[in-house]
C-alpha positions, 0 to 999 in steps of 0.5 A: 467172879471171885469164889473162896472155899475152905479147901479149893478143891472142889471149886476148881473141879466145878469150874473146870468142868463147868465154864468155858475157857474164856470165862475159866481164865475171869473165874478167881478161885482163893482159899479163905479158912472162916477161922483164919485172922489172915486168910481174907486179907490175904486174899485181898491183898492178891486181888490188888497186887495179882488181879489188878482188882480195885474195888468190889461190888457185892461180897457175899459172906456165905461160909457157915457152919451148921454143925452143933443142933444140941439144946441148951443142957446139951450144948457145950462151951466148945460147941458156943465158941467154935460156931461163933468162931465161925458164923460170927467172927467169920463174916467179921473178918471177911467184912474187915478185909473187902470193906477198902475194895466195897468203898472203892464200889459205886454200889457196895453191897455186903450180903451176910447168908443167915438164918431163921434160926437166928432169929429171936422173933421167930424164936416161938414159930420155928423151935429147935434145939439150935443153942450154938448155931442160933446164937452165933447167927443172932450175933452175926445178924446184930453184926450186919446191922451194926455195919449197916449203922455204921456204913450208911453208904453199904448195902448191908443185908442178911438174908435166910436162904429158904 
C-alpha cells in the first residue's frame, strides 16, 4: 500500500502505531503537495526506481481542500484559484503522473473523491454558499469524465464520500 499526505507526519505516527511490523515495512509513505507540479511525478519516479513498483491498480485522488464556504458576492478570485489549484489541478496532476503505472495495471482504476457540491444537478436539493469549493469540484468532475473519454481502458469514477 502506497499512502501520500501533504506533511507524512502524521501518517507515520498512524502507521507505526497501527501495523505490525511486517506490514509496516509493505506500507509506502510519500509526500505529495496537491500544488506541487512535481511532487507526483516525483513520487512516481521513486516508486519505479526504489520500490521496483511497475504498475498500479487503484489510485485513489483523495487530497482536498474545503476551505472557502463564501457565497458568490463573498468569494474572491484568490479563494476561485486556490481551490481550483487544489481540488482541480490536483488530481490532474496525480493522474498525469500514475496514468503509465495505471496502464501497466490488468484493472486500473482511477478514483477521484468528490462532492455533491459539485454537482450542478444537485445544485437546487442541496443549497449552500460553496462558490470556490463547488465550482472547483464541477471542474474536477467534468476532469474525471473527460478522462473516462479518453481512456475507455481506465476506470475512472468520482465519487461523494457521504
Amino acid at each position: 500500500m502506497i499512502a501520500c499526505a501533504r506533511s507524512t507526519d502524521s501518517l507515520s505516527s498512524w502507521r507505526d502505531k497501527n501495523l505490525d511490523a511486517t506490514l509496516q515495512q509493505r506500507f509506502i509513505i510519500a509526500k505529495i503537495d496537491s500544488i506541487s507540479d512535481t511532487d507526483a511525478r516525483n513520487v512516481c519516479d521513486r516508486l519505479r526506481q526504489v520500490h521496483n513498483i511497475t504498475k498500479l491498480d487503484l489510485v485513489i485522488a483523495n487530497a482536498g481542500d474545503a476551505s472557502s464556504f463564501k457565497t458568490a458576492l463573498e468569494t474572491s478570485t484568490s479563494d476561485m484559484l486556490t481551490l481550483y489549484q487544489i481540488n482541480t489541478l490536483g488530481p490532474l496532476r496525480l493522474f498525469q503522473a500514475t496514468l503509465p503505472l495505471l496502464q501497466a495495471s490488468n484493472s486500473p482504476k482511477f478514483i477521484l473523491i468528490s462532492s455533491s457540491l459539485g454537482s450542478i444537478g444537485l445544485m437546487d436539493h442541496e443549497v449552500s454558499p460553496a462558490l470556490a469549493y463547488g465550482c472547483s469540484k464541477v471542474a474536477a468532475n467534468f476532469l474525471i469524465r473527460e478522462i473516462h473519454c479518453e481512456h475507455p481502458d481506465l476506470i475512472s469514477i468520482a465519487v461523494h464520500p457521504g
